[in-house]
PyMOL CGO cylinders between C-alpha atoms (Angstrom):
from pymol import cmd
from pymol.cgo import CYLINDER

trace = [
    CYLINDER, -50.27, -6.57, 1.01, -48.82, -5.29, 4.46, 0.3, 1, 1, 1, 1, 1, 1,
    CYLINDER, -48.82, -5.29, 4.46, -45.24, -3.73, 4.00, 0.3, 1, 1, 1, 1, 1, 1,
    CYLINDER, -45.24, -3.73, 4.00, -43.18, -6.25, 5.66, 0.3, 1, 1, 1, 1, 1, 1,
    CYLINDER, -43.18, -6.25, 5.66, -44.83, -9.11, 3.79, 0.3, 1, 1, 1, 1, 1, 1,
    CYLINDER, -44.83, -9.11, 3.79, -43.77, -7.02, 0.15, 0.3, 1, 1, 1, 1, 1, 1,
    CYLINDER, -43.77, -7.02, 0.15, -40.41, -5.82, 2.07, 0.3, 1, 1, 1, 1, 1, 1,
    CYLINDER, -40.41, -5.82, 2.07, -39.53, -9.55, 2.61, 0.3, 1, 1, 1, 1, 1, 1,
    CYLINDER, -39.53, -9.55, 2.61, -40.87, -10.97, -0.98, 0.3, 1, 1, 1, 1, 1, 1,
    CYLINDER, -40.87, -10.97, -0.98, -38.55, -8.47, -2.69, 0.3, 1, 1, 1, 1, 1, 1,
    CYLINDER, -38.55, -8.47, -2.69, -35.75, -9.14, -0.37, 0.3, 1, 1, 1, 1, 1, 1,
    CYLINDER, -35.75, -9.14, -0.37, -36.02, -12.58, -1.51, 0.3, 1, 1, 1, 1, 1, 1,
    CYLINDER, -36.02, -12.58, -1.51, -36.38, -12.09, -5.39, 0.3, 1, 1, 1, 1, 1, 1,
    CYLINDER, -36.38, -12.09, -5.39, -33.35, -9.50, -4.82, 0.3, 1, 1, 1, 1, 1, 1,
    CYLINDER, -33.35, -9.50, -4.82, -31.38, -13.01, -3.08, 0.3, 1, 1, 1, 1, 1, 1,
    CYLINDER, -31.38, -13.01, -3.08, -32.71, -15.52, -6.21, 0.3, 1, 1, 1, 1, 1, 1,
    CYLINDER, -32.71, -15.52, -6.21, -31.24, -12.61, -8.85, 0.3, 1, 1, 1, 1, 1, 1,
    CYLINDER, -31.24, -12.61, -8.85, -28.13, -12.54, -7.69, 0.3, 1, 1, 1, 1, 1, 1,
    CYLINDER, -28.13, -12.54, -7.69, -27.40, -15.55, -7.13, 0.3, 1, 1, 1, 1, 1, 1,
    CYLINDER, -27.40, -15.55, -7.13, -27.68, -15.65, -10.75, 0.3, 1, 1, 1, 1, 1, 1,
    CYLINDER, -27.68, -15.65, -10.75, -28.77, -19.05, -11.00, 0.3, 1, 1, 1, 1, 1, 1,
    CYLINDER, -28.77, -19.05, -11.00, -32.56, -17.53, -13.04, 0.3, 1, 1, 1, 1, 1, 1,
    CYLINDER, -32.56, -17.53, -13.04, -32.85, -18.43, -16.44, 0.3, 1, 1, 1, 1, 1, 1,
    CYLINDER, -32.85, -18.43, -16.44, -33.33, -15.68, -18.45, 0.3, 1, 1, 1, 1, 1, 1,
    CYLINDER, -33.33, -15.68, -18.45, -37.22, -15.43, -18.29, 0.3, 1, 1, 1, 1, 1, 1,
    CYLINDER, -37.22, -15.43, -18.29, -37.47, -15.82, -14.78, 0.3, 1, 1, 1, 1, 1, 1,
    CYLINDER, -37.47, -15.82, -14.78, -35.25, -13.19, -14.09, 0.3, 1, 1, 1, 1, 1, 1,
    CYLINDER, -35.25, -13.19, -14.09, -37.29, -11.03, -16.22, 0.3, 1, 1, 1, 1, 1, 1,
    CYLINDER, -37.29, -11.03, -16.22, -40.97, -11.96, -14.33, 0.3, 1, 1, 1, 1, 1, 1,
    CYLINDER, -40.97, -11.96, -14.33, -38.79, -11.18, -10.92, 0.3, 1, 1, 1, 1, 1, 1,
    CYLINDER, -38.79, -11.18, -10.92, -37.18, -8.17, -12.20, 0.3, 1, 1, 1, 1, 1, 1,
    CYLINDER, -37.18, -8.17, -12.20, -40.74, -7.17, -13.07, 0.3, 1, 1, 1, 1, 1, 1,
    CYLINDER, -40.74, -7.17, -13.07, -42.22, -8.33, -9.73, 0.3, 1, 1, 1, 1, 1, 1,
    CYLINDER, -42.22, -8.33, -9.73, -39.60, -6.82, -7.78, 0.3, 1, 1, 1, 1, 1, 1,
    CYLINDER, -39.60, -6.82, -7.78, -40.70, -3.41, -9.18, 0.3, 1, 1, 1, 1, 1, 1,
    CYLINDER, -40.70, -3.41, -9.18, -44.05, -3.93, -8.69, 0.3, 1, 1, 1, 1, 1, 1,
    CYLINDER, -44.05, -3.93, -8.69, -43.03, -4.58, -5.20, 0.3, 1, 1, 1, 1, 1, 1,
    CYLINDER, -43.03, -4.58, -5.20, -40.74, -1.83, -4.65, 0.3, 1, 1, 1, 1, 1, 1,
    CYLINDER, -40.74, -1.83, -4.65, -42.90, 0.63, -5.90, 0.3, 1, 1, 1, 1, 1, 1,
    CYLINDER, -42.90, 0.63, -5.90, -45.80, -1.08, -3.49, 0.3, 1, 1, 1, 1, 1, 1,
    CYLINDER, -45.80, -1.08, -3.49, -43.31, -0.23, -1.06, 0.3, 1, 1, 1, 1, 1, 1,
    CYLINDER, -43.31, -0.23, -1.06, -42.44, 3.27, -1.82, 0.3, 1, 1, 1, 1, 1, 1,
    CYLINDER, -42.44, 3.27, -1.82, -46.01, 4.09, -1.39, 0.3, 1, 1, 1, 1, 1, 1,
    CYLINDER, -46.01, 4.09, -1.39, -46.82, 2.71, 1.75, 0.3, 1, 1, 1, 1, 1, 1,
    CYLINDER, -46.82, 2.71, 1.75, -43.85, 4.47, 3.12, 0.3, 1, 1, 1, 1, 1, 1,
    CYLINDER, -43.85, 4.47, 3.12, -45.01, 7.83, 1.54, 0.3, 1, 1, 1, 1, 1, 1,
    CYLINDER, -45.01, 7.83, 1.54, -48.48, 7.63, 3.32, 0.3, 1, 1, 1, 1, 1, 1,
    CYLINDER, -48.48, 7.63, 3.32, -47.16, 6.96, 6.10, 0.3, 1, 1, 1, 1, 1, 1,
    CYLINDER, -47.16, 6.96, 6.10, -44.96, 9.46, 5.97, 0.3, 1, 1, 1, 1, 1, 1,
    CYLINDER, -44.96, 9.46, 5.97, -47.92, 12.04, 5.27, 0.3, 1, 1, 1, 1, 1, 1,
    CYLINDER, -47.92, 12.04, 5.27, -49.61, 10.33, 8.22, 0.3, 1, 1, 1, 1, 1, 1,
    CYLINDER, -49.61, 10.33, 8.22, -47.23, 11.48, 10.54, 0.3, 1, 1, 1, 1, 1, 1,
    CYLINDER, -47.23, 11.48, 10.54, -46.93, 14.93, 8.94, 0.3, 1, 1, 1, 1, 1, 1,
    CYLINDER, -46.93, 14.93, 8.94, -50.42, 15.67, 10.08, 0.3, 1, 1, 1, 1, 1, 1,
    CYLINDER, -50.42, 15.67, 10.08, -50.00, 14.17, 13.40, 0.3, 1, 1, 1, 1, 1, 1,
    CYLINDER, -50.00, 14.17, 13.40, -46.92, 16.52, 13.97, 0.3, 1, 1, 1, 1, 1, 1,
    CYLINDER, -46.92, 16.52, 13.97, -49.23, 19.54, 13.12, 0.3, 1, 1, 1, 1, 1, 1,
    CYLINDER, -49.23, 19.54, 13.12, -50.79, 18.70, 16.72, 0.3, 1, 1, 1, 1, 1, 1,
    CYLINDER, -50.79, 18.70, 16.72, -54.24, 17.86, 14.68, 0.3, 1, 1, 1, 1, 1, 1,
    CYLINDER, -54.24, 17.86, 14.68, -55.50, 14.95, 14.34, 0.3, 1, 1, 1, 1, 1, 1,
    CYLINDER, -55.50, 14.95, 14.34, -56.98, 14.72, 10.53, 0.3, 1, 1, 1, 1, 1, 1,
    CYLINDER, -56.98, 14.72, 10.53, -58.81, 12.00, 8.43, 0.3, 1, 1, 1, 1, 1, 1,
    CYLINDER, -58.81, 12.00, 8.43, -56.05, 10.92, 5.93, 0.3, 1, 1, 1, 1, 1, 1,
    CYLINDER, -56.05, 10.92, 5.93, -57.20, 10.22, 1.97, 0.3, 1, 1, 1, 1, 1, 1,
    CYLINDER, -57.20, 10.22, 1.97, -54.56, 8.26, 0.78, 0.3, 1, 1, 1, 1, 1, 1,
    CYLINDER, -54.56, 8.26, 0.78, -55.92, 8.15, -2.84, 0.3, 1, 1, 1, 1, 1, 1,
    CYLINDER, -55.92, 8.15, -2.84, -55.04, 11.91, -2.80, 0.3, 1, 1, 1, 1, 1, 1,
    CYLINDER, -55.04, 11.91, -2.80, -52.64, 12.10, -0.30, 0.3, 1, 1, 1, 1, 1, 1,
    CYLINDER, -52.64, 12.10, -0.30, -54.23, 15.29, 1.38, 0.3, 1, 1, 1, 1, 1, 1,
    CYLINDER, -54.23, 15.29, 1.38, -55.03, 15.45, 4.66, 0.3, 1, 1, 1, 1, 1, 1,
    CYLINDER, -55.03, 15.45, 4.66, -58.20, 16.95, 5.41, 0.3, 1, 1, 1, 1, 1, 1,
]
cmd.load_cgo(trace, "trace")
């Protein structure tokens, strides 16, 4: 899932809680979907973050982002 697509979903589920119109159990599954998302979005951000860390370095690297070490 790109970031802006997860950015927006939690945005929303953020909007539905408090409104706090959720019965209980659905505000559970979106408290629990919102995390997944936030931490979805965390990580995309770190990467990318990484990314440009090697670019600054004035080398252009292959990234691994299941290690997060540039090579």
């Amino acid at each position: 899932m790109k970031y802006e697509a997860a950015l927006s979903e939690l945005e929303q589920i953020v909007q539905h809680m408090e409104g706090g119109l959720l019965p209980l159990e659905e505000s559970i599954s979106a408290y629990r979907r919102g995390s997944e998302l936030l931490k979805h979005c965390q990580q995309q951000l770190s990467d990318a973050e990484r990314k440009i860390q090697v670019l600054e370095e004035g080398t252009l690297r292959d990234f691994d982002a299941d290690d997060g070490a540039a090579q």
